[in-house]
N, C-alpha and C positions, 0 to 999 in steps of 0.2 A: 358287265356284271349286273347293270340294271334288268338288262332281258331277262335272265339268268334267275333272278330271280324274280321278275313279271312270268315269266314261264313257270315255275314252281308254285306261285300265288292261283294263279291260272289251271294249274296239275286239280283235273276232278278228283274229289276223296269219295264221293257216294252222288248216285243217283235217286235223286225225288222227283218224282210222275217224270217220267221223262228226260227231268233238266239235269244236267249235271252240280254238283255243287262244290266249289274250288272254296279253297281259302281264303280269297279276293270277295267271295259271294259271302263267305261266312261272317269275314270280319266286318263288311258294309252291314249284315245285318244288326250285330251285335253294335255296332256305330247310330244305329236308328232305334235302339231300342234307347242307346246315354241319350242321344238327340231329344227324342220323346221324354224323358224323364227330366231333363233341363228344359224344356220346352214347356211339360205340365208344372214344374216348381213356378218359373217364371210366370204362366200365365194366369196360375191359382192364385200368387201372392197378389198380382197385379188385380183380380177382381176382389181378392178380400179386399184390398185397400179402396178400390172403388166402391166396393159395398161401405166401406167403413167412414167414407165421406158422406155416404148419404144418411147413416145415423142409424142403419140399421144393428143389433144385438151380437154379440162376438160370437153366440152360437150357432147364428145364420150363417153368418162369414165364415164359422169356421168349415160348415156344413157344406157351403157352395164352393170351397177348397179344395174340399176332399175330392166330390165329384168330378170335379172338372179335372182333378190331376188323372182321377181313377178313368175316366174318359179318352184321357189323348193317352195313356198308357196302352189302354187296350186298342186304339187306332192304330199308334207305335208297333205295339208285338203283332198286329194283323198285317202291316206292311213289311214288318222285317222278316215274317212265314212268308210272306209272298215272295221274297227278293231272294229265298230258298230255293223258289220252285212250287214251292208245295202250293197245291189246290188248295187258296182259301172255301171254296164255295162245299168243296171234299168235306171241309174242317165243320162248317155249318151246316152237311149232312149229319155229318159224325155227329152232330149235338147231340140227338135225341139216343144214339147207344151212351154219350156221355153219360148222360142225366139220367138214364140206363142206373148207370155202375154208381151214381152221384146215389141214388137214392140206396143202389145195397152197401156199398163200402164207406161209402162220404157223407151219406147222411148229414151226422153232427158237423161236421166241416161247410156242407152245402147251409144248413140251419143257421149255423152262427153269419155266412155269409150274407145270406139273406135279412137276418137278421139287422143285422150292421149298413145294411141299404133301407132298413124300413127307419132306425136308429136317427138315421142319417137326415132322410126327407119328414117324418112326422115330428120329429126333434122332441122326444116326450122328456130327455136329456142331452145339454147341451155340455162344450167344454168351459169348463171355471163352474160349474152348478156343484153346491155340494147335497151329496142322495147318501142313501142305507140301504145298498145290493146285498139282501141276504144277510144283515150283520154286517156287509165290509161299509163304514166310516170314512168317507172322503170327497176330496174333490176333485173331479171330471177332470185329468189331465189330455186326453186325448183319443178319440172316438176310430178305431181303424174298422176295416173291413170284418176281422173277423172276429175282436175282441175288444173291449175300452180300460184302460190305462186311468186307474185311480189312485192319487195318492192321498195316503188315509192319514191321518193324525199324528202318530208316530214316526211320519215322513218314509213312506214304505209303500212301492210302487206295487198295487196291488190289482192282478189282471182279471178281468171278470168278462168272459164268454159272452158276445150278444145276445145269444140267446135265452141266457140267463135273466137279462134288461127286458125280454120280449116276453116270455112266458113265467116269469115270478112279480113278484110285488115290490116294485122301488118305489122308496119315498125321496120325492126331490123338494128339499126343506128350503132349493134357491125359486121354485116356483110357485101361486104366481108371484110373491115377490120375496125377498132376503130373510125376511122379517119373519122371526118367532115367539110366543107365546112361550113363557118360560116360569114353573114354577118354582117355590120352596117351601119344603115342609116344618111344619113347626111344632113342636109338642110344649105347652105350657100348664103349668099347675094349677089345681082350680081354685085356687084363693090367688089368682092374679085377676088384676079389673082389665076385663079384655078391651075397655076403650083405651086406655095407656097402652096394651100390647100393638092392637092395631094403628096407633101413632106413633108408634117408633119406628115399626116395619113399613109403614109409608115412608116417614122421614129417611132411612134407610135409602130404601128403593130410590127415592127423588135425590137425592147426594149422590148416586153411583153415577157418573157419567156415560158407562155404555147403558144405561139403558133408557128405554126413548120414554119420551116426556107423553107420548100422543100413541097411544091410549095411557090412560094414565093408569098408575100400579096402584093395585087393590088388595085388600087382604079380605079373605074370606075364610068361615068359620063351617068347618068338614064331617066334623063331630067329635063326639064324646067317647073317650078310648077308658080303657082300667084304669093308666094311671094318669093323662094329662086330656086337654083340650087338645084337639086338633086343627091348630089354623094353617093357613096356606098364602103366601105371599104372591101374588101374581105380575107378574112385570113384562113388559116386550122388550126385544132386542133388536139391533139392527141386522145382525148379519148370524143366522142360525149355527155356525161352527163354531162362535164364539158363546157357547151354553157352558162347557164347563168351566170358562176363564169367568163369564159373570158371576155363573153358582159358587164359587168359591169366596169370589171378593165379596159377597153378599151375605154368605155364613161367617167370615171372619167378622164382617161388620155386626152382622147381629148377637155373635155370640160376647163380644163386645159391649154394644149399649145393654142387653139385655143384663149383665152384670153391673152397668152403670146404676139401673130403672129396678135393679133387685129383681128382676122378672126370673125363675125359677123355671131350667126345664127339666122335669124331673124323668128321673132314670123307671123302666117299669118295675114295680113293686107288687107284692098281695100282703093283706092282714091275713094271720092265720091268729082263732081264736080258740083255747083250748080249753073244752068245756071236762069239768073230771065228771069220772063214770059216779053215779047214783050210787050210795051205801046200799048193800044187798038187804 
């Protein structure tokens, strides 16, 4: 029974240049490509974690991951066509009709690909950076080949095209470091003494624990609007995604003492004066 079905395994289904290709050849090949794919997991993790001894940034590790998997991948599917039959060297003629067709049909496909290798080695964004691709809000889950993997605020996995990263304007608010400049705007009445105003909004700002001590928070004066003062509370933060949790905890506090301090932030208003028309 074994023959039986060693002969059958053995039974060619097609010919490639030449070689016959039996089911025997098929399934070794399709065996070398899981082989390869456990082989680049294993030896991706194994140098992130090398790299990660040596104290280098999780976006390099993650960087040097990728490649090396994407590397014995392709060594993988190069020896598993071989084990076809097929002319690898046919296949490396064949590039240039590829790259042919890549440029009229594949285009944006070849672009993002590309892309996603420049993404990869110049690391203008890494994984865990939080950026603003286009409006989308979030942080760098995961950098692939053809696209990167953000999840944005709302917890909503939100895919954005390499190419996108390469040829548009991203702001990456984790570079070079976490740390942002955050303000709040203020409208006060002009019969407030702006030295009281600007000691509360300090006191304020120095009480909020997330925000950092170094540079220290200033209120500065923006100007004179119809109906109030326009001050502006300036404070840093440590970690840029946390802007809307501070802006919040920082208007309740103010809206707060400034009720405590009588400070008055008045709603916009006009005088309207109405002069009567002159006796004829």
């Amino acid at each position: 029974m074994v023959e039986t079905i060693l002969e059958y395994l053995r039974e060619p289904l097609v010919t490639l240049s030449g070689t016959p290709v039996t089911t025997l050849t098929l399934l070794a090949a399709i065996a070398i490509v899981i082989a390869a794919r456990i082989i680049a997991a294993i030896i991706g993790r194994s140098i992130e974690r090398i790299l990660e001894a040596q104290g280098l940034d999780r976006g390099m590790r993650h960087a040097a991951n990728k490649i090396t998997r994407y590397v014995i991948m392709l060594v993988g599917t190069f020896v598993a066509i071989g084990t076809l039959g097929v002319d690898t060297s046919a296949i490396m003629a064949g590039g240039a009709v590829l790259l042919v067709g890549i440029g009229f049909g594949l285009q944006k496909l070849a672009e993002n690909f590309i892309s996603g290798l420049l993404v990869l080695i110049e690391r203008p964004i890494k994984k865990g950076d939080f950026i603003d691709a286009g409006g989308v809000l979030g942080t760098v889950e995961d950098i692939g080949l053809r696209a990167t993997r953000v999840m944005s605020r709302d917890g909503v996995a939100v895919i954005v095209p390499n190419a996108n990263l390469i040829s548009s304007t991203v702001i990456n608010y984790s570079a070079p470091t976490a740390e942002r400049r955050f303000q709040i705007d203020v409208g006060v009445a002009y019969s407030t003494d702006l030295e009281v105003a600007r000691k509360v909004l300090t006191d304020i700002a120095d009480a909020e624990p997330m925000v950092l001590k170094t540079p220290t928070p200033e209120v500065r004066c923006y100007g004179f609007g119809d109906s109030s003062i326009h001050l502006v509370l300036i404070v840093w933060i440590a970690e840029a995604k946390e802007d809307l949790i501070v802006g919040s905890k920082l208007r309740f506090a103010i809206d707060k003492a400034f009720r405590q301090h009588g400070i008055v932030m008045p709603f916009p208003q006009r005088e309207v004066h109405m002069v009567p028309p002159r006796a004829a």
